[in-house]
C-alpha positions in Angstrom: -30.0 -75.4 16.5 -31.0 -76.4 12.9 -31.1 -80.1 11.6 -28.9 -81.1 9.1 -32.0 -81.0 6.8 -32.4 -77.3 7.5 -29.4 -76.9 6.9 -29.2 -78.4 3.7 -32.7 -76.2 2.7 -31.1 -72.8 3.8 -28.3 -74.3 1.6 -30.8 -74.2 -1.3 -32.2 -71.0 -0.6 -28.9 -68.7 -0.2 -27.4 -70.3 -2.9 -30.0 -69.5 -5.4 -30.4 -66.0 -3.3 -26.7 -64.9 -4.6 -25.7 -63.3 -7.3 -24.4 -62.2 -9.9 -23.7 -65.7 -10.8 -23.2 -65.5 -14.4 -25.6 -68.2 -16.7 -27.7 -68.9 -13.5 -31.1 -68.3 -12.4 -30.6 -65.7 -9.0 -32.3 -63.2 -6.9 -32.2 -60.7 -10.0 -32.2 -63.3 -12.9 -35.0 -65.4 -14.5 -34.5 -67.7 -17.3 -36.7 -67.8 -19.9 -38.3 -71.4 -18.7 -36.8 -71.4 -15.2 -37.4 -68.9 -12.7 -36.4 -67.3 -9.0 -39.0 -68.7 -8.0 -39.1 -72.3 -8.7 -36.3 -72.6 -6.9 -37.5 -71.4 -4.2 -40.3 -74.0 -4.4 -38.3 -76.3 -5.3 -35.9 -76.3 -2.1 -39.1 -76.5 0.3 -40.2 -79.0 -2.1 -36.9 -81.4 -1.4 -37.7 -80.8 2.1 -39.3 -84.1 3.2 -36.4 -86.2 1.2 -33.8 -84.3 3.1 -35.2 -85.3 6.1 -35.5 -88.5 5.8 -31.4 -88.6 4.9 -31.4 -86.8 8.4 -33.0 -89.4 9.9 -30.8 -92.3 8.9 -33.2 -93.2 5.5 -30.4 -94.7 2.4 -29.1 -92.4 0.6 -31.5 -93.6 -2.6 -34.4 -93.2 -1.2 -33.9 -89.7 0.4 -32.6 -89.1 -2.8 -35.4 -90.1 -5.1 -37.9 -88.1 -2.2 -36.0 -85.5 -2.6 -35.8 -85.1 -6.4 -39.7 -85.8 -6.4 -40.8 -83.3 -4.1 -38.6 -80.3 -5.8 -39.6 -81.2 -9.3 -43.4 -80.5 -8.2 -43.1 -77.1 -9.1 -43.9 -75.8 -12.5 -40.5 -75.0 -13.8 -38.5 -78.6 -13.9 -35.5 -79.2 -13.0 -34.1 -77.0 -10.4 -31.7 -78.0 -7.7 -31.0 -82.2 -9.2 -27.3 -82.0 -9.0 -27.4 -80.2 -5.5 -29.3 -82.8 -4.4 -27.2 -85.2 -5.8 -24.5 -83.5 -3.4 -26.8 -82.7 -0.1 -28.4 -86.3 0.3 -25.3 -88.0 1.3 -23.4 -84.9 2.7 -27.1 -84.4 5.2 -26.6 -88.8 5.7 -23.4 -88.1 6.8 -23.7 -85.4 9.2 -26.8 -86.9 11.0 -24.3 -90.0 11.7 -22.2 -88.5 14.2 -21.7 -86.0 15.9 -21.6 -82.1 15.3 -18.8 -81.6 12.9 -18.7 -83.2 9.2 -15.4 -84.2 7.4 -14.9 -85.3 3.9 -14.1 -88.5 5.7 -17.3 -88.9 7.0 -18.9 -87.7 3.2 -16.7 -90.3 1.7 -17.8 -93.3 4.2 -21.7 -92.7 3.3 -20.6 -92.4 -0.9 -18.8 -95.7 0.0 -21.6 -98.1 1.9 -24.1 -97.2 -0.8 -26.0 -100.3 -2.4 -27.8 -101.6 -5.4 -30.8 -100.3 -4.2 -29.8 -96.9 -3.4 -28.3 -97.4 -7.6 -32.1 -98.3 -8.7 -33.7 -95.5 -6.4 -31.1 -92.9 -8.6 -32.6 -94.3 -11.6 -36.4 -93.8 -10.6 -35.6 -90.5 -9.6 -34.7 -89.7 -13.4 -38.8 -90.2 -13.9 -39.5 -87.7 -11.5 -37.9 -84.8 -13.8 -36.6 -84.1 -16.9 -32.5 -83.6 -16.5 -29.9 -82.9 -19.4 -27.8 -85.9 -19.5 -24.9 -86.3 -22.0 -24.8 -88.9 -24.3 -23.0 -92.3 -21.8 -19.8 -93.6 -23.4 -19.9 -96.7 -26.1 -17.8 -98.7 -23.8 -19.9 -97.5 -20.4 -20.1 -100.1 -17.4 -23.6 -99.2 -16.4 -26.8 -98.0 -17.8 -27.7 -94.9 -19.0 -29.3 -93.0 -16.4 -32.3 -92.2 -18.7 -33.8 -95.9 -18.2 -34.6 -95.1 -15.1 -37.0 -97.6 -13.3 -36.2 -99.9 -16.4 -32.5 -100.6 -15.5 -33.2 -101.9 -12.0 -32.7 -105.4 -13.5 -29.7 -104.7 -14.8 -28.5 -103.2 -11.9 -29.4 -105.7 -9.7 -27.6 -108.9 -12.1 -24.1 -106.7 -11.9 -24.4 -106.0 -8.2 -24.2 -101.8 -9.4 -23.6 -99.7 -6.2 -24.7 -95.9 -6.4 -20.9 -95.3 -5.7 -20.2 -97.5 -8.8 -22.5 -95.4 -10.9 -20.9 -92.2 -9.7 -17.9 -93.3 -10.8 -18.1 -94.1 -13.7 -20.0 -91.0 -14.8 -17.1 -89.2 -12.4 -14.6 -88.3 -15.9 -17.7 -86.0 -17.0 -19.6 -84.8 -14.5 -18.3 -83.1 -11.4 -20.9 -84.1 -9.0 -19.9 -87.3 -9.9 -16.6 -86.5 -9.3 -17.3 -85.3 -5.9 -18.6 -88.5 -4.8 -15.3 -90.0 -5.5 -13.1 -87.7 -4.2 -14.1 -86.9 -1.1 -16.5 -84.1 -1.9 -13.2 -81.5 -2.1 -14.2 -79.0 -4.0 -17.5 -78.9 -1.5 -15.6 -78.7 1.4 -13.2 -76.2 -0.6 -16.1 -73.9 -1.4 -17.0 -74.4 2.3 -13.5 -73.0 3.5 -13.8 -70.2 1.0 -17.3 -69.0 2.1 -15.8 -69.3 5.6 -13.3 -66.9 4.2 -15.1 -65.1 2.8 -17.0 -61.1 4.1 -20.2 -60.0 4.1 -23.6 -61.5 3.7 -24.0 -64.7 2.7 -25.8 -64.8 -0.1 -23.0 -62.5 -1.7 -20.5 -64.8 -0.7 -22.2 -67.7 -2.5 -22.0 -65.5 -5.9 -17.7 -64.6 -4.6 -17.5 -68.5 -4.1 -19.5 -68.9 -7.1 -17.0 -67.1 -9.2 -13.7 -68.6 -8.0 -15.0 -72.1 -8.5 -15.8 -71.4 -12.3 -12.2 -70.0 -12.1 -10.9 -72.6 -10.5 -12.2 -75.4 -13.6 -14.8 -75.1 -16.5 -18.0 -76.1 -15.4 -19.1 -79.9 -17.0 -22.8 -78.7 -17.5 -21.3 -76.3 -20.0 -18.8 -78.8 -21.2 -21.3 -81.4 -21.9 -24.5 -79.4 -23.6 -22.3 -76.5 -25.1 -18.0 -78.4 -25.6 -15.6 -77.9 -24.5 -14.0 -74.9 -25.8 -17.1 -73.1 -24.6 -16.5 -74.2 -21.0 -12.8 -73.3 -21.1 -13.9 -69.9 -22.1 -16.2 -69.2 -19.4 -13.6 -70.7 -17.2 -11.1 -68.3 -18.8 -13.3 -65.1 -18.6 -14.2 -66.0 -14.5 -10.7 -66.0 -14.3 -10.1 -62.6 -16.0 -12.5 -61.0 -13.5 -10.7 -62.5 -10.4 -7.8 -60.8 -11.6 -9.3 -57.7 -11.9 -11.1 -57.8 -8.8 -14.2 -57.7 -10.7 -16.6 -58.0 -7.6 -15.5 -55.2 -5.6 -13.9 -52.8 -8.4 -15.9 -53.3 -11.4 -19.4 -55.0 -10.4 -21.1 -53.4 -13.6 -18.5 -55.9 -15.7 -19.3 -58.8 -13.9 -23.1 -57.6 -14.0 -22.6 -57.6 -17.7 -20.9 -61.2 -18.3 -23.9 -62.6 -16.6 -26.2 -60.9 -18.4 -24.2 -61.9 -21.4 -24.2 -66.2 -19.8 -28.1 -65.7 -20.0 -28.8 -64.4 -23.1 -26.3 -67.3 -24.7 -28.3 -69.7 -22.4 -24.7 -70.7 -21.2 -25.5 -72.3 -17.7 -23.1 -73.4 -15.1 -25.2 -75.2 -12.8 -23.0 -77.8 -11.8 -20.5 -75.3 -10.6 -24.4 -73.4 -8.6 -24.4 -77.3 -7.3 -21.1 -76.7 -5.5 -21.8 -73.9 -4.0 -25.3 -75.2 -2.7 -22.8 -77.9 -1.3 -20.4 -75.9 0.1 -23.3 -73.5 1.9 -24.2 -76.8 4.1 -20.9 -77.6 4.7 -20.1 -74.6 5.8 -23.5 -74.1 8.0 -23.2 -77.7 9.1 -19.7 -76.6 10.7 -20.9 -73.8 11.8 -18.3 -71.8 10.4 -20.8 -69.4 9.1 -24.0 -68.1 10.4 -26.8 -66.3 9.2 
């Protein structure tokens, strides 16, 4: 039986493996600075970090590992926001027993602490990551201190949770943290659902989540109109039944993502998400 970290890697590794998955780097698409293979690297780079989540380590810290050990690969940033998702979701599951509930999700986003806050912050050192522009009125510090914030953290009493939400109205991992991780254990149900290998099913799952709401990657680097306009044409293609009737349309909007460098990764951080959920349940098996 596989750990929850191996869980969480094979997570990593099918989701990346699916495709099409338009605006994403997958097993037939490269982007020009970020390739198939850095992700692949970069998931048995996060390796030692999700382990030590599995093994009871705070969230920050197995978060910060983690982050460390996949940016040591020479394309960047790879799998950030996914890890942002798996560290607490692998915490979680190696709690208790075999079986993991957004419940449980929620209860490890909830006793997080001002260190596990400072250990976020250093991990932005580790790796370059596109973060928007923080709010005039915002109740923390912007993430791009890093290492420098800790102080500041530290005088307000900042939680990790407490940083999550505030930065929960833009980002959807964020969001995740303070929801109960629903649209992870959504994707989860839907991959469950879902037929055939599982790599294909992350790209089906993949899909209906951009349907579902515009990705906040695009949103922040591209607007929003651009965001409700990927949304819009994921949409169209569910209604058409794009992936089993017309695969060279679908084929040609994500050819059409990459060459606009339009990127949904938050949306490829769900699904990572939702793979370990799902393999965690053991409600899918490769």
């Amino acid at each position: 039986m596989r750990t929850p970290a191996e869980n969480a890697r094979l997570a990593l590794l099918l989701e990346v493996a699916g495709t099409p998955k338009p605006g994403n780097v997958d097993r037939h698409r490269d982007l020009p600075e970020l390739r198939f293979e850095h992700f692949l690297a970069g998931a048995v780079g996060a390796s030692e970090g999700l382990a030590l989540a599995g093994s009871g380590s705070p969230v920050g810290v197995a978060f910060e590992r983690a982050v460390a050990g996949m940016a040591d690969q020479g394309g960047g940033n790879t799998q950030f926001g996914a890890l942002a998702l798996l560290v607490p979701l692998v915490r979680a599951a190696a709690d208790g027993d075999r079986g993991l509930s957004p419940a449980d999700a929620s209860r490890i986003a909830e006793s997080t602490t001002v260190a596990d806050a400072v250990a976020f912050y250093r991990a932005f050192e580790h790796v370059d990551v596109f973060v928007d522009e923080p709010p005039a009125d915002a109740s923390v510090p912007d993430v791009r201190r890093g290492a420098a914030a800790a102080a500041e953290l530290t005088a307000t009493g900042t939680t990790l949770k407490d940083v999550m939400a505030t930065g929960a109205p833009r980002d959807d991992v964020a969001r995740e943290w303070c929801r109960g991780f629903e649209r992870s254990f959504a994707a989860a149900d839907r991959l469950a659902g879902a037929d055939g290998p599982l790599a294909d099913r992350a790209a089906e799952v993949f899909i209906s989540l951009l349907a579902d709401r515009p990705d906040t990657l695009v949103a922040s680097r591209r607007g929003v109109g651009v965001a409700e306009e990927v949304s819009e044409r994921a949409r169209e293609l569910q209604r058409t039944d794009a992936l089993a009737e017309e695969p060279d349309r679908l084929e040609a909007f994500a050819d059409e993502l990459v060459s606009r460098r339009i990127n949904p990764g938050t949306t490829a951080d769900l699904v990572a998400a939702g793979l370990f959920v799902a393999l965690e349940n053991g409600v899918i098996e490769p």
